[in-house]
C-alpha positions as CSV (number, residue, x, y, z in Angstrom):
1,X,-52.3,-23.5,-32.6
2,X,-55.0,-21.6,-34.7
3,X,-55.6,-22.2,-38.5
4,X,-53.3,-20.0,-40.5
5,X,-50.5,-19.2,-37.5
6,X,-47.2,-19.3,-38.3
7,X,-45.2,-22.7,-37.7
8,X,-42.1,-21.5,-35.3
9,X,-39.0,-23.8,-35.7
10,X,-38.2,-26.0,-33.5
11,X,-37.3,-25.4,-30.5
12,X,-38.8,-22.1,-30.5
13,X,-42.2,-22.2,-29.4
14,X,-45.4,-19.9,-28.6
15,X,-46.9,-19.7,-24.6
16,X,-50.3,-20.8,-23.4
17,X,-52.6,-18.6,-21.8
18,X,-51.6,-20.2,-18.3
19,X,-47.8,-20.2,-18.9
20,X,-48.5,-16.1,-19.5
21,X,-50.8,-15.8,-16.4
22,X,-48.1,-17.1,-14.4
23,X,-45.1,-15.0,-15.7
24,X,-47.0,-11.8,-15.1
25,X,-47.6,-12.3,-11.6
26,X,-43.4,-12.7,-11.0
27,X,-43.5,-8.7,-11.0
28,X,-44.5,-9.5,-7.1
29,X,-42.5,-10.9,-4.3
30,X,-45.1,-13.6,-3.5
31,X,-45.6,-14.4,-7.1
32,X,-41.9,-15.2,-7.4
33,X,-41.8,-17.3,-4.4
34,X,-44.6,-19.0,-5.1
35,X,-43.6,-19.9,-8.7
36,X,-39.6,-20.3,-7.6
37,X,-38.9,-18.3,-10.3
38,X,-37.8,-14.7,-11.3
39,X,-37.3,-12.7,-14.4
40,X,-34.0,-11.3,-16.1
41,X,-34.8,-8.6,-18.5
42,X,-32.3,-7.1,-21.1
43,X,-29.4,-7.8,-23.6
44,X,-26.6,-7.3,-21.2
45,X,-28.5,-9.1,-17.8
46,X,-29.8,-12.3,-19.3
47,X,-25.7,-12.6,-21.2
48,X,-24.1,-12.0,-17.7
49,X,-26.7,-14.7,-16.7
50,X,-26.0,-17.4,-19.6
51,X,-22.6,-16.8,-18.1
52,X,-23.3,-17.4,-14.8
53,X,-23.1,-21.2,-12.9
54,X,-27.3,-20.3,-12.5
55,X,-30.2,-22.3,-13.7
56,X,-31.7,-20.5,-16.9
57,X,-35.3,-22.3,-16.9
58,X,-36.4,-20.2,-20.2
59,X,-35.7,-17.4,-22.7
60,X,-38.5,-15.3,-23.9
61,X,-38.3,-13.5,-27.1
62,X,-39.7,-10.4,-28.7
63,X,-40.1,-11.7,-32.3
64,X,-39.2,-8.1,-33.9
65,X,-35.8,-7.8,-32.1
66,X,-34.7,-11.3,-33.3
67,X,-31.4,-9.2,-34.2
68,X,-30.4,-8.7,-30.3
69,X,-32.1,-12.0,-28.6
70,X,-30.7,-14.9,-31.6
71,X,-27.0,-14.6,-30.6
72,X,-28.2,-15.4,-26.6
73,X,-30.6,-18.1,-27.7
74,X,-27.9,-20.1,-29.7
75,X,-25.7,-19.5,-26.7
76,X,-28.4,-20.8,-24.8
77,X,-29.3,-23.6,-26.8
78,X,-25.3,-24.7,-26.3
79,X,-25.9,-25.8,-23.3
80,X,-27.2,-29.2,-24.4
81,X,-29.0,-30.0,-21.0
82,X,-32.2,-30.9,-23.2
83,X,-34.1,-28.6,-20.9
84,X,-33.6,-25.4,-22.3
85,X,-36.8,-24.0,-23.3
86,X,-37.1,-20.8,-25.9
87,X,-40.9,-18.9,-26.2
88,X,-41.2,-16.1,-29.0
89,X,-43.6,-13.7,-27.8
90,X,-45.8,-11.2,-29.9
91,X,-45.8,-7.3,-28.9
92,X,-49.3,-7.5,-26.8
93,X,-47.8,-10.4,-24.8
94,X,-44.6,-9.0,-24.0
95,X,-46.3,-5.7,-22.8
96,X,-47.4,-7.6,-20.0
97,X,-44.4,-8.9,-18.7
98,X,-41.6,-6.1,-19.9
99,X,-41.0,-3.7,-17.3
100,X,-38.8,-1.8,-19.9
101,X,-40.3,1.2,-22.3
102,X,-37.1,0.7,-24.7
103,X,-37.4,-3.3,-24.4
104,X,-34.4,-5.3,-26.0
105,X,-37.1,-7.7,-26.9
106,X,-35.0,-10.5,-24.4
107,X,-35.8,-12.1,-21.2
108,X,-35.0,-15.2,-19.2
109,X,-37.0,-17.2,-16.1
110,X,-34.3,-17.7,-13.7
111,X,-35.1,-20.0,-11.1
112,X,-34.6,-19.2,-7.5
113,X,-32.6,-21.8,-5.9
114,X,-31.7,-22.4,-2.1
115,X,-29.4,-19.9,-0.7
116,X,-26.0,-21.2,0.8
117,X,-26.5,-20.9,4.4
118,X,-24.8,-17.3,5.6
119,X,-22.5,-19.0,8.5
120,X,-21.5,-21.1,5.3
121,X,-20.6,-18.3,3.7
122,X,-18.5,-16.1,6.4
123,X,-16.6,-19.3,6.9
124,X,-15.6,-20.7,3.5
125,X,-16.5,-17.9,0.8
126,X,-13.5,-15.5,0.0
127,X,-13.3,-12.4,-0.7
128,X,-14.6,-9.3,0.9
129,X,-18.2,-9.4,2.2
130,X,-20.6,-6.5,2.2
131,X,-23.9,-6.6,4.8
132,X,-26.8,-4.4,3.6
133,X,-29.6,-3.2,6.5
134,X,-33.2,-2.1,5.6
135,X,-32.0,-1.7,1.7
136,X,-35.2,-1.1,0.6
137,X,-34.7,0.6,-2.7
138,X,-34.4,-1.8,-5.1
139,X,-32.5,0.4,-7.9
140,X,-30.1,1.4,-4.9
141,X,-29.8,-2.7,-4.2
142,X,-29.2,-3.4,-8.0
143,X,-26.6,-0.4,-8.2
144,X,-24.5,-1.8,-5.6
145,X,-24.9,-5.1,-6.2
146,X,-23.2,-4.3,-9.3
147,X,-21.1,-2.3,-7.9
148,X,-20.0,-5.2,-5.3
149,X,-19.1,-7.3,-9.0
150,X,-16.7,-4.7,-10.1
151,X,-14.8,-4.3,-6.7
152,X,-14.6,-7.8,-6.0
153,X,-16.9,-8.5,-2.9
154,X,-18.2,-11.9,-3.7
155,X,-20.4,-12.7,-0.2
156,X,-23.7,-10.0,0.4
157,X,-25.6,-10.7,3.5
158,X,-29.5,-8.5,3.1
159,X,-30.9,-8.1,6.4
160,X,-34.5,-8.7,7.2
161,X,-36.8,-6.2,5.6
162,X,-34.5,-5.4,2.6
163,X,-36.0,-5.3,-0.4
164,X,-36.2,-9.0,-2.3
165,X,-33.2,-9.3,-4.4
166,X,-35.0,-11.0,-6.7
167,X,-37.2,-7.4,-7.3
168,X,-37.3,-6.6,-11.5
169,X,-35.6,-3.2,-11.6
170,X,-33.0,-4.7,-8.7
171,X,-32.3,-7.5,-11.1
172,X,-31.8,-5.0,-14.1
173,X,-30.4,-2.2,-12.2
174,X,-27.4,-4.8,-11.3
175,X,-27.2,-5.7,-15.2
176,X,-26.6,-8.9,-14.6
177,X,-23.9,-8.7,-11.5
178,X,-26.0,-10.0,-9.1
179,X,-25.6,-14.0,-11.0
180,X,-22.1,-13.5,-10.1
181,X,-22.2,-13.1,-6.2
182,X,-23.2,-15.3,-3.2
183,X,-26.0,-13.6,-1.7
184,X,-27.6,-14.7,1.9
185,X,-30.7,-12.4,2.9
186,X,-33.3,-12.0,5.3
187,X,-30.6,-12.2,7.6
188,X,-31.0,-10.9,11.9
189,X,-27.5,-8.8,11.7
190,X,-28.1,-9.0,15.8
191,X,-27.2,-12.5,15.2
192,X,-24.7,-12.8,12.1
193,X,-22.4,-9.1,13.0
194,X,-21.1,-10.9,16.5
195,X,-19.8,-13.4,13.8
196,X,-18.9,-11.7,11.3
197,X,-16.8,-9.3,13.6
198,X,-14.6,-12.4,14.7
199,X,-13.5,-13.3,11.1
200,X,-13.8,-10.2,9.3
201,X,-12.3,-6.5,10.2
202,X,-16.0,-5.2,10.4
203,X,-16.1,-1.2,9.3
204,X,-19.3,0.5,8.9
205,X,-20.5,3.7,7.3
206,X,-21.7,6.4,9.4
207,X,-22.9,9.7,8.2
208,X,-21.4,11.9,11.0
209,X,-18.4,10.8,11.9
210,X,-15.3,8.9,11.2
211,X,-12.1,8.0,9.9
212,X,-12.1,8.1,6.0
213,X,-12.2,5.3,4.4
214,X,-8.9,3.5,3.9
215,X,-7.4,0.5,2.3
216,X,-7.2,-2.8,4.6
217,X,-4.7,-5.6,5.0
218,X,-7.0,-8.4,5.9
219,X,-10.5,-9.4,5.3
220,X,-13.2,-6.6,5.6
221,X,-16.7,-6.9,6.2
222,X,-18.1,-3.7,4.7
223,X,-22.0,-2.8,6.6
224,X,-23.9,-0.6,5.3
225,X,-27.4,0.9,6.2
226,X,-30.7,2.1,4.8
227,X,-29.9,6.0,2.4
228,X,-32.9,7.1,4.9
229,X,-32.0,6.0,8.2
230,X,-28.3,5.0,8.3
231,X,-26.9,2.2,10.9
232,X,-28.8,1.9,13.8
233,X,-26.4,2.1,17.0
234,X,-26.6,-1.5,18.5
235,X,-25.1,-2.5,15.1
236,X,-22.0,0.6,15.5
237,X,-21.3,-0.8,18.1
238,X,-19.5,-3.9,16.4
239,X,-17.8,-2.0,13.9
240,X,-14.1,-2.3,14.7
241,X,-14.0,1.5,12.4
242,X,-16.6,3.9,11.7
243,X,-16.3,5.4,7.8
244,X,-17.3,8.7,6.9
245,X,-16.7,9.9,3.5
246,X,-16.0,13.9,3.7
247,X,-16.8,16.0,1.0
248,X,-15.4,19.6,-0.3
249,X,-18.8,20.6,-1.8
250,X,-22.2,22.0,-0.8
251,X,-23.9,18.8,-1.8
252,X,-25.9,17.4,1.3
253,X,-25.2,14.0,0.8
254,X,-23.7,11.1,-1.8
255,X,-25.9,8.6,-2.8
256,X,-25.7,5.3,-1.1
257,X,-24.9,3.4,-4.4
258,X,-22.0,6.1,-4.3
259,X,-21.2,6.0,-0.9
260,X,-21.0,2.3,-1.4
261,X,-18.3,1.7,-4.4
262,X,-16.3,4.4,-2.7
263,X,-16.0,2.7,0.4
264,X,-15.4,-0.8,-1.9
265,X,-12.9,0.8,-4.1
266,X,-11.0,2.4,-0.7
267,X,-10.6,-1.2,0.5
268,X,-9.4,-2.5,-2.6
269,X,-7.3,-0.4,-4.1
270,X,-3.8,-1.2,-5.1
271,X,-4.3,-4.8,-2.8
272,X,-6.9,-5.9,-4.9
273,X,-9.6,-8.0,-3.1
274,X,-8.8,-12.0,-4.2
């Protein structure tokens, strides 16, 4: 530390140049992998996280917001592992990493730990699944990942060529909801739908034409595809129901993070999805 720099209490201490180099390249997909690590950014995301069952390597703090990050560090620090690790940051420093231009002046390194296998998952998860194709928006993912939270689907399978869940704006577009559900991705849905369609009543969303959707009785494997190209029709054509949402407005289209939490809520409702 320099002559005349301020001495940070314990345990709170200041990066080195190489522990920042390597936190600004997480904004990419092969910097995440690479380091086995992501970034949670904002108030409400890192507290869903601190209340999640995932690994929390390290929080990063804005020193002028010390008002919104102190209450999550000292939850933080409760955890008494003796790994917990808490870095105050200056202004220029968090610049580089924040993807925010209000920034809470919060952030956690989450670590990306190995996925439950997705057979795994169909077989001994409950609840409600939802199968994404070709997501490749990432607010969209984050949207309906939350979205997913609220309704109660607790298994999301992300097909090859989705976006990486991991992504900063779908990790803060989800606020959080994401550390609450069993994800399996980069997934061949030519493979996992035949198996899905034997344990699950498998519906999918079609744009053109359908029954509305409805609640069900039994398990429900909810498949939705890309806002731009829909399902393809090799993957239809396991769908035990197609969904179409009708509308009674001149609107072209919903949204898919809209199309999606009606379809969840439709399933749901009154049943709830335990």
């Amino acid at each position: 530390m320099k002559t005349g720099a301020a001495v940070l209490p314990s345990p709170l201490s200041r990066p080195s140049k190489t522990e920042l180099a390597g936190w600004t390249k997480l904004d990419t997909g092969k910097g995440r992998r690479r380091a086995g690590m992501f970034i949670a950014e904002g108030q409400k995301v890192v507290s869903e996280l601190l209340n999640s069952p995932r690994h929390t390597a390290a929080l990063l703090c804005l020193g002028e917001k010390e008002r919104i990050w102190k209450p999550l560090a000292v939850r933080y620090l409760a955890g008494s592992s003796g790994m917990e690790r808490l870095y105050l940051l200056d202004g220029g420093e968090w610049k580089r990493l924040s993807q925010d231009r209000e920034s809470e002046g919060v952030m956690a390194l989450v670590r990306i730990e190995p996925l439950r296998p997705w057979l795994d998952l169909l077989i001994h998860a409950s609840g409600n699944i939802l199968l994404l194709d070709r997501i490749n928006n990432p607010n969209n993912l984050g949207a309906i990942l939350r979205s997913a939270h609220w309704f109660g689907f607790k298994t999301v399978f992300l097909s090859a060529a989705a976006v990486d869940w991991t992504h900063p704006k779908a990790v803060r577009s989800s606020m959080g909801s994401l550390f609450h559900l069993n994800i399996a991705a980069d997934l061949d849905f030519t493979k996992v739908l035949p198996e899905v369609s034997r344990v699950c009543l498998l519906v999918g969303s079609d744009v053109r034409q359908g029954v509305g959707p409805h609640q069900t009785d039994r398990r429900t494997a909810l498949l939705l595809g890309s806002e731009t190209h829909g399902l393809p029709e090799d993957f239809l054509a396991w769908v035990a129901e197609r969904w179409h949402i009708p509308g009674a407005g001149e609107a072209e289209s919903l949204s898919l993070p809209q199309a999606a939490a009606v379809m969840m809520y439709e399933i749901g409702k009154e049943r709830g999805n335990s």
